[in-house]
C-alpha positions in Angstrom: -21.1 -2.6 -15.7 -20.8 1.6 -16.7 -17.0 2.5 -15.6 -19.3 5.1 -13.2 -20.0 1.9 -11.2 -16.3 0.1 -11.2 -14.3 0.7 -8.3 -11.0 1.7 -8.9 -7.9 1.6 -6.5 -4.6 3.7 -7.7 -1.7 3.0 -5.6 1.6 4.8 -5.7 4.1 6.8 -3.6 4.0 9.4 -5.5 1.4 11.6 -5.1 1.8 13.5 -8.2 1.5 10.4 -9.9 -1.7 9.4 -8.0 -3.5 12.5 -9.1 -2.1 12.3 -13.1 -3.8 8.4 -12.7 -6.9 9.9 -11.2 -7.3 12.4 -13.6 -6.8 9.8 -16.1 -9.1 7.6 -15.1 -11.7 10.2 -14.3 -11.3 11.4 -18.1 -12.9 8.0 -19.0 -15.5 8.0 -16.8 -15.0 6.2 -13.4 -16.0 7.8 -10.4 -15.1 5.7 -7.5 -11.6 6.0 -7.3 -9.3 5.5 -4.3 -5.6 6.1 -3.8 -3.1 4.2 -1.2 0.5 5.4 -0.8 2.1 2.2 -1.0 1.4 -1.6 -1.3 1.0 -2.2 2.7 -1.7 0.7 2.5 -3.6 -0.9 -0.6 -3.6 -4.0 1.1 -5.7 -3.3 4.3 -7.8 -0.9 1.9 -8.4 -4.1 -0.8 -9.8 -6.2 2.3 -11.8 -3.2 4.0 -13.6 -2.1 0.6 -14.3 -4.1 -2.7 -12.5 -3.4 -5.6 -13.0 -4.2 -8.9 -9.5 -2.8 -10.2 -5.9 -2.5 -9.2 -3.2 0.3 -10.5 0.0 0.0 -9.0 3.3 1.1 -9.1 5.7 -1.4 -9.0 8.6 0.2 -7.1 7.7 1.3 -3.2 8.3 0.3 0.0 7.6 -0.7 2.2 6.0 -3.5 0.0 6.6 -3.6 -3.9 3.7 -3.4 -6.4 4.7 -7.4 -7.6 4.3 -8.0 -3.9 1.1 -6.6 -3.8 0.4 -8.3 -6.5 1.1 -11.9 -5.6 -0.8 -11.2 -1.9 -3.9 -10.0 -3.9 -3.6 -13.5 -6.0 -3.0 -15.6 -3.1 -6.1 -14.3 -1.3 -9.3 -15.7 -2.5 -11.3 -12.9 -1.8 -9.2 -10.6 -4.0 -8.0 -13.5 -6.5 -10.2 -12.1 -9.3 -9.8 -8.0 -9.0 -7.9 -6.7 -12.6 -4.2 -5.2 -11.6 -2.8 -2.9 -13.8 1.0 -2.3 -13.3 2.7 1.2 -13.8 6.3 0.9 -14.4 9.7 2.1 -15.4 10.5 -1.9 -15.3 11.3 -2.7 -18.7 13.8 -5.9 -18.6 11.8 -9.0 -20.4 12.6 -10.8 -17.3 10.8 -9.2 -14.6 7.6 -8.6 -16.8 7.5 -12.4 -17.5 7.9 -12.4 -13.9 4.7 -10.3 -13.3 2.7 -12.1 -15.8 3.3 -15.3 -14.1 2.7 -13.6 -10.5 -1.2 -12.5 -12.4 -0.8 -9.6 -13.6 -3.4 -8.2 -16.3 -1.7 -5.8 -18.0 1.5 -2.7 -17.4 1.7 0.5 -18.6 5.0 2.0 -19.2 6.6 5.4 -17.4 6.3 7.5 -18.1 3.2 7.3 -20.2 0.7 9.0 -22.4 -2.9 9.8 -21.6 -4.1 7.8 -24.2 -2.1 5.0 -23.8 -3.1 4.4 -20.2 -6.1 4.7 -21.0 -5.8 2.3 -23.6 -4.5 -0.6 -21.3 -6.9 -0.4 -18.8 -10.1 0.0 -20.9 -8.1 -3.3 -22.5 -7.8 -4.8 -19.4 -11.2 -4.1 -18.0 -12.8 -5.4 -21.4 -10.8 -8.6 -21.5 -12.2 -9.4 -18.0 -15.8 -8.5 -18.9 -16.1 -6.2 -16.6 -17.4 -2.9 -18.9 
């Protein structure tokens, strides 16, 4: 798969941040990108479309990115989609926490360009998916 073909779903409730992700991502070639403003949001989009590729935020309400992110593991429709965290998270604990919950990869805030970049072309290549 081209990154032109992988569907890409950017959730945040920030919108600033949604567009500096989009722009991002668009910068390495996807095309099909959607944006949610929060993890309740994402969800009903993630079952109404298919995705090949979370990036979340892990701080909103009214759901949190790690809650998104165990409900997308524990469906079995979405079980397999790559999830990309961003986050100012940084304690060992809650990362371990993530990791356990599923989660592919995290990206740090704030956060370069290149280095997001980086993660999720990581991410994407680990799961075979470009």
């Amino acid at each position: 798969m081209t990154p032109s073909e992988i569907q890409i779903l950017i959730v945040d409730d920030v919108q600033t941040v949604r567009v500096q992700v989009k722009e991002i991502l668009k910068s390495c070639g996807f095309e099909k990108i959607q944006v949610a403003g929060n993890g309740v949001e994402a969800l009903s989009t993630l079952k109404s479309e298919k995705f090949h590729c979370v990036v979340s935020d892990w701080y909103m309400e009214p759901m949190s990115g790690l809650e998104l992110l165990k409900k997308v593991r524990e469906d079995a429709e979405l079980k397999n989609l790559a999830f990309v965290m961003l986050t100012a998270e940084c304690t060992k604990e809650k990362v371990i926490e993530a990791i356990k919950a599923g989660l592919d990869d995290y990206v740090m805030k704030p956060f370069s360009k290149e280095h997001a970049q980086l993660k999720l072309m990581n991410t994407l290549l680990k799961r075979k998916m470009i």
